[in-house]
C-alpha positions as CSV (number, residue, x, y, z in Angstrom):
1,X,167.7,-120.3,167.6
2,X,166.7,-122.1,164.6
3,X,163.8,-121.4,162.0
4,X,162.8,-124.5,163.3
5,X,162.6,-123.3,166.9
6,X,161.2,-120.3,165.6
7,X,157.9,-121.9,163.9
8,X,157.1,-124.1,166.9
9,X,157.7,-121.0,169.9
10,X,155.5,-119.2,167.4
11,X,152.8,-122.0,166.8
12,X,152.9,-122.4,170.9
13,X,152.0,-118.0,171.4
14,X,149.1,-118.8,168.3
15,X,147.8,-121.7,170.1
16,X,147.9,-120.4,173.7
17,X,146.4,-117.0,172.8
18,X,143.5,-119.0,170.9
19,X,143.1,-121.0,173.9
20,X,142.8,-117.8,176.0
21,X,140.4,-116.3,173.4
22,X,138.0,-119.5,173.6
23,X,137.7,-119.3,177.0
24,X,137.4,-115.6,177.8
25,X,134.8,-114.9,174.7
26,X,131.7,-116.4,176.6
27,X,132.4,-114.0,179.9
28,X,133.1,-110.8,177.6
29,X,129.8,-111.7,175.4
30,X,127.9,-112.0,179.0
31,X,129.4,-109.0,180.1
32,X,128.4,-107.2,176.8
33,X,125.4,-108.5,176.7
34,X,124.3,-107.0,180.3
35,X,124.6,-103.7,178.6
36,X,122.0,-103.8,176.2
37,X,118.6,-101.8,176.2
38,X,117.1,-104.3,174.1
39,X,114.6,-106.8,176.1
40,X,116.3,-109.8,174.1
41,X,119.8,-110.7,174.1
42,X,121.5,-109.1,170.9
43,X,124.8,-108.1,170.2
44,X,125.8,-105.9,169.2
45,X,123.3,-104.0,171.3
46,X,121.0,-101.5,169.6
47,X,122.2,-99.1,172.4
48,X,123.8,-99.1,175.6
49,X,122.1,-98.9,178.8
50,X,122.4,-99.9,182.7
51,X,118.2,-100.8,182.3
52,X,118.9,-104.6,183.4
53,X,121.0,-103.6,186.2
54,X,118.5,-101.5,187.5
55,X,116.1,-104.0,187.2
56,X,118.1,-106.5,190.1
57,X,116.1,-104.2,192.4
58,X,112.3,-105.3,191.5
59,X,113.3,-109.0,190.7
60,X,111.6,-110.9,193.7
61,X,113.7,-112.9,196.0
62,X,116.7,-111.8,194.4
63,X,118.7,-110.0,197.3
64,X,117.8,-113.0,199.9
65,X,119.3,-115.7,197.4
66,X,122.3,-113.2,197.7
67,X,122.5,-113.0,201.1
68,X,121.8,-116.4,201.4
69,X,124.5,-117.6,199.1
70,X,127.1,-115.1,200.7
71,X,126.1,-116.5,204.2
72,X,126.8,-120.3,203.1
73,X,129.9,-119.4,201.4
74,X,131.5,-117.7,204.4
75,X,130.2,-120.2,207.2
76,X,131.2,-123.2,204.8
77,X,134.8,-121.8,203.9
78,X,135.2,-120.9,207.4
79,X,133.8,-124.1,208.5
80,X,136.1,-126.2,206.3
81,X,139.6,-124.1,207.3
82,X,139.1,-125.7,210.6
83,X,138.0,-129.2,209.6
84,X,140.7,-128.9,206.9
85,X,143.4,-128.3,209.6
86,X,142.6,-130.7,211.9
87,X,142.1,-133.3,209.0
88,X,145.6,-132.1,207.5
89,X,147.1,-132.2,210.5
90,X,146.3,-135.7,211.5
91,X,147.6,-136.9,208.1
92,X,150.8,-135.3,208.0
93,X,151.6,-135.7,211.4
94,X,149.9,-139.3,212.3
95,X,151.1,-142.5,212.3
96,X,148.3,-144.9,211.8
97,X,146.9,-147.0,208.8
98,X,144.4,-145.3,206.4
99,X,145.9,-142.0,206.2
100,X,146.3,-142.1,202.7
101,X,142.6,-142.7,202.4
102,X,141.8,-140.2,204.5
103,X,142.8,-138.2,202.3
104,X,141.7,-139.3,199.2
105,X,138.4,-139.7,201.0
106,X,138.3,-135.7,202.1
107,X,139.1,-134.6,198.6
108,X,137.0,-137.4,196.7
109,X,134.1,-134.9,195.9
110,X,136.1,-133.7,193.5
111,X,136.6,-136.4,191.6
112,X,132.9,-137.0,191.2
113,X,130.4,-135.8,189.2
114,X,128.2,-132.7,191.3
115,X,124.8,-134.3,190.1
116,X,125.9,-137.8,191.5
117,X,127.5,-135.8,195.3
118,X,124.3,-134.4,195.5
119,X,121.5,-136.9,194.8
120,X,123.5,-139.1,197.4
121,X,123.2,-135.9,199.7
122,X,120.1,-135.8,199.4
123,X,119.2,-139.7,199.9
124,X,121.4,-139.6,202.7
125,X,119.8,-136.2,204.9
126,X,116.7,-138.2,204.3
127,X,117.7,-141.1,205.7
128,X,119.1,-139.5,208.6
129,X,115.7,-137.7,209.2
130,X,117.3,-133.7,208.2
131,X,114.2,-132.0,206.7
132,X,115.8,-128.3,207.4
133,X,116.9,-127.2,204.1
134,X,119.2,-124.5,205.5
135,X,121.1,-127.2,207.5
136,X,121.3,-129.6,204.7
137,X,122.9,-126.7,202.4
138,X,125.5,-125.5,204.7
139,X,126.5,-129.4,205.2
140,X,126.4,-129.9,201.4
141,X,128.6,-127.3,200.9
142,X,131.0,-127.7,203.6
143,X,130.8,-131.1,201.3
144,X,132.3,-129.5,198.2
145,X,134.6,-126.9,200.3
146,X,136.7,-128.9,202.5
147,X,138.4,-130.4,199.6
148,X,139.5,-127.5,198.1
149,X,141.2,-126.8,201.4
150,X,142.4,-130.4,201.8
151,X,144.3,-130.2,198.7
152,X,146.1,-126.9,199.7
153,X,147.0,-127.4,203.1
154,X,148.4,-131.1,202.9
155,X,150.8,-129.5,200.4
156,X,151.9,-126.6,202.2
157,X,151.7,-128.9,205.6
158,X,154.2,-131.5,204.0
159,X,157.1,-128.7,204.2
160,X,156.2,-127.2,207.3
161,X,158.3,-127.6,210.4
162,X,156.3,-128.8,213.2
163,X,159.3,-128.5,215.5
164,X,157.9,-125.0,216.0
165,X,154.7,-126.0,217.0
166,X,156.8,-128.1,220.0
167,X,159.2,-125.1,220.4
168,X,156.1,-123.0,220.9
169,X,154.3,-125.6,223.8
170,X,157.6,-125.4,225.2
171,X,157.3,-122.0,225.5
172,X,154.0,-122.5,227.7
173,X,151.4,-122.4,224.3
174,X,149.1,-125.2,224.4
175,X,148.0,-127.3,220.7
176,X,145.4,-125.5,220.2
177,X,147.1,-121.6,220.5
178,X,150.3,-122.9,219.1
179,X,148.7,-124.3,216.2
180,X,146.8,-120.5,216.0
181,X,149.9,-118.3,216.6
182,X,152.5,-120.3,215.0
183,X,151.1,-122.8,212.4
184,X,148.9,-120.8,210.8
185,X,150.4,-117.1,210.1
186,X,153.1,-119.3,208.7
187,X,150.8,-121.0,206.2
188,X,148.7,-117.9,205.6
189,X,149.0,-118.1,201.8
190,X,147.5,-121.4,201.4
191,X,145.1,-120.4,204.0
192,X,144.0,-117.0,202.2
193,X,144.2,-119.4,198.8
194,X,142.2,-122.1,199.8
195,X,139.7,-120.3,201.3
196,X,139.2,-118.1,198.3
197,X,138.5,-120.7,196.3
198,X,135.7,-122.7,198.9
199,X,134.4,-119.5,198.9
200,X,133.9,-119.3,195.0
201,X,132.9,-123.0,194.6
202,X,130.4,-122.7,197.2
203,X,128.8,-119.2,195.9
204,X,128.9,-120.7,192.0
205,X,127.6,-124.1,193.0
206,X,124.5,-125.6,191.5
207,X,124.4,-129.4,191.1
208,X,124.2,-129.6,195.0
209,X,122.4,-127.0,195.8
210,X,119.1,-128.1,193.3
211,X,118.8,-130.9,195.4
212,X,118.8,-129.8,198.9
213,X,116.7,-126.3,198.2
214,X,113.2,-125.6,199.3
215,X,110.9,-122.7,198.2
216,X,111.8,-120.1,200.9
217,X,115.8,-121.3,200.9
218,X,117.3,-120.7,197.2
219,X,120.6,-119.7,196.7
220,X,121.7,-117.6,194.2
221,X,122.7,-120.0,191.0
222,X,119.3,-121.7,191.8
223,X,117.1,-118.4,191.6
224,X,118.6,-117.4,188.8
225,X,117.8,-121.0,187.1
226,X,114.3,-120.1,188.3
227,X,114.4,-116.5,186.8
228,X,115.6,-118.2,183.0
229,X,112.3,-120.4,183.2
230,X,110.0,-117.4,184.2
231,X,111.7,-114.6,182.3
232,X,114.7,-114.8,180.1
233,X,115.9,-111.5,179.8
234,X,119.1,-109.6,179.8
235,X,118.7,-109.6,183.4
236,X,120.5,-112.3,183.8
237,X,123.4,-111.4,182.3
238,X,123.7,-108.7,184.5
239,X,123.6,-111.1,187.6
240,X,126.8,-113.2,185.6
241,X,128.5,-110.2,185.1
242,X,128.4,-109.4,188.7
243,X,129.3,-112.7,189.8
244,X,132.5,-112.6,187.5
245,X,133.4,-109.4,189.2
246,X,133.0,-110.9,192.4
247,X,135.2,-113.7,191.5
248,X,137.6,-111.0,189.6
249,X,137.5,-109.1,193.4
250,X,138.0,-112.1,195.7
251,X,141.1,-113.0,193.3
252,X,142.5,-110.1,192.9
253,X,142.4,-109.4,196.6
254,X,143.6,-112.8,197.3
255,X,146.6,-112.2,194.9
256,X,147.5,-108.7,196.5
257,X,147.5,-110.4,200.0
258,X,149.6,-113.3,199.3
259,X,151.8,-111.0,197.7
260,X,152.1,-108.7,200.6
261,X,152.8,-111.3,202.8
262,X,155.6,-113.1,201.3
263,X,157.4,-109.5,200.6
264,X,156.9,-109.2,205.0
265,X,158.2,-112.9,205.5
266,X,161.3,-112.0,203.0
């Protein structure tokens, strides 16, 4: 190795541990700053205390945005596994114009801005006549889920032998079991990975959900944007921080699984 080839493999570590620096700083000043006893946000804190995690227990409405958000995140992700595999299916496997744009069309939420997905949500549920605000958020975020599972299981689809899935309705298995029993344990990491991250996007997301809330359905992004205007306190930072170890949970849980499954398929 040249000096040459020394200074640049040494420029890349500075540069891509800077990188990881910029980005990690804001969640380990969040997290930090959840610790404080003082009622303003100041670090370094003055001491260190749990008093704004304690405080989650007397902040109104909190635990129902929780169990709100938890509830559209499951029945969204779980919603959009099976739309996704039906949709992925008929792509890979069909032979009809458009399939290309059916594609592009499930996973074109992405490619948009969130404010602009869900002002045209919310035009559209009221031209339709949808008042219920529980309905219209579980149909938003199916909206911003699906894609996440679009672009995971077309992939994984593509190399997937689907002369088992005949071998298996050979065997007696109708579509729908063979697609259960064969199809999908063979898929199961881009199953488990997908659906980790619908579940994420739909519990973080805001730029839908503002639009399609009313006062006794708030998920929990949305009461916590209420909870800054009311009361800005180191409360808040608490509820971050236990968002980022939910994420840090699902991830690490999603990671151990795939992992455990590819060392029983090898």
């Amino acid at each position: 190795m040249t000096q040459t080839d020394r200074i640049f493999r040494s420029l890349s570590w500075v540069i891509g541990i800077g990188c990881v620096i910029f980005l990690m700083l804001p969640i380990v000043i969040t997290v930090l700053a959840s610790f404080t006893s003082s009622p303003v946000y100041t670090l370094p804190p003055p001491e260190w205390s749990l008093r704004w995690y304690a405080s989650l227990d007397r902040r109104s409405g909190l635990w129902d945005a929780v169990v709100l958000s938890l509830n559209l995140a499951t029945l969204s992700t779980a919603i959009s596994l099976v739309l996704g595999t039906l949709a992925c299916i008929a792509v890979t496997r069909g032979n009809f114009r458009g399939r290309e744009a059916i594609a592009t069309f499930a996973v074109s939420p992405l490619m948009m801005p969130g404010l602009v997905v869900g002002v045209a949500l919310l035009q559209f549920f009221r031209e339709i006549g949808l008042r219920d605000a529980y309905l219209s958020l579980l149909l938003g975020h199916i909206v911003i889920t699906l894609p996440f599972v679009m672009r995971t299981l077309l992939a994984s689809m593509a190399a997937f032998d689907f002369s088992l899935i005949d071998a298996a309705r050979t065997l007696g298995l109708s579509y729908p079991r063979a697609i259960l029993q064969v199809l999908v344990p063979n898929l199961a990491p881009a199953y488990l990975t997908s659906g980790l991250f619908a579940f994420l996007a739909s519990m973080d997301n805001y730029p839908i959900s503002i639009f399609l809330t009313d006062a006794r359905n708030k998920t929990l992004p949305i009461k916590m944007l209420q909870y800054l205007e009311e009361q800005p306190d180191p409360s808040l930072a608490a509820m971050s921080s236990g968002l980022i170890l939910l994420a840090v949970i699902v991830l690490v849980f999603g990671a151990r699984t795939v992992g455990l499954n590819r060392m029983i398929q090898g």
